[in-house]
C-alpha positions as CSV (number, residue, x, y, z in Angstrom):
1,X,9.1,-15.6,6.6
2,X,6.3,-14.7,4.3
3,X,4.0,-13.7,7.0
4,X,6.8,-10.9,7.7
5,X,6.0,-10.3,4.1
6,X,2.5,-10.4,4.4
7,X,2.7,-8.2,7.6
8,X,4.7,-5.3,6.1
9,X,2.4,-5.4,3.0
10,X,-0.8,-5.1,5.0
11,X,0.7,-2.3,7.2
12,X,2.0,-0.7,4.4
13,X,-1.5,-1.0,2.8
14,X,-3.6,0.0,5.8
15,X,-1.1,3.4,6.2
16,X,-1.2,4.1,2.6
17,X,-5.5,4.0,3.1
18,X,-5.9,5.9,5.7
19,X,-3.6,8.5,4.6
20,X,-5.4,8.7,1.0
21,X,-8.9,8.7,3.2
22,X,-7.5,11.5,5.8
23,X,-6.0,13.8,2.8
24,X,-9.6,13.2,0.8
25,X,-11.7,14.0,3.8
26,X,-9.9,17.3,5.1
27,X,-8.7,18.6,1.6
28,X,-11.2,18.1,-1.3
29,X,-15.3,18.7,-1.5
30,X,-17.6,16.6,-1.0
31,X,-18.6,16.5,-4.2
32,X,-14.9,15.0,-5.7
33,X,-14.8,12.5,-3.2
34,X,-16.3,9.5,-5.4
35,X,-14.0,10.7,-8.4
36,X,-11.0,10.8,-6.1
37,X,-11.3,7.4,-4.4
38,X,-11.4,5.8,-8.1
39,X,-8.5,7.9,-9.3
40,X,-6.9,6.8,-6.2
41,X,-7.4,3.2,-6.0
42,X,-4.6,2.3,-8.2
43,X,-2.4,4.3,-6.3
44,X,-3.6,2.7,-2.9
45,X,-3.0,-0.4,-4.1
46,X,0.7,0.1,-6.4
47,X,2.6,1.8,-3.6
48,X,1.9,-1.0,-0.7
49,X,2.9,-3.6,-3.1
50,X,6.5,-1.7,-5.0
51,X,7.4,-1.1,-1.3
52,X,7.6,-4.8,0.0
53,X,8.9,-6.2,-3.0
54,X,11.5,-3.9,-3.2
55,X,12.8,-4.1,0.8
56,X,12.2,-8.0,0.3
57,X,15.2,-10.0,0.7
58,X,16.0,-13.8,-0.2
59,X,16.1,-14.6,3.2
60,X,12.6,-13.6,3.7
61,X,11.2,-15.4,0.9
62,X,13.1,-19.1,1.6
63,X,15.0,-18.3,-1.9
64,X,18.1,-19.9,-2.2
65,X,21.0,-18.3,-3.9
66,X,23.1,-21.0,-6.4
């Protein structure tokens, strides 16, 4: 059950990157790429981790209910 976890956080993770790395490349200069990745990075890494937590059941985790 937690590599389901694991596996929807690390897709999660990899679409988040690549859309962050697809909207810096085409959209902003050269020159604010640096700047953007580090203003990003938070963002990159937040969003992944809210999502699977939030569509995690009990049943995923092993958690029993009392």
């Amino acid at each position: 059950m937690l590599l389901k976890f694991a596996t929807r956080f690390a897709g999660i993770l990899f679409g988040i990157l690549a859309l962050i790395a697809i909207i810096i490349h085409f959209v902003f200069s050269n020159k604010l790429a640096i700047d953007l990745w580090i203003v990003f990075f938070p963002v990159i890494l937040a969003v992944p981790i809210l999502i699977s937590v939030l569509i995690t059941g009990d049943d995923e985790l092993d958690m029993q209910s009392s």
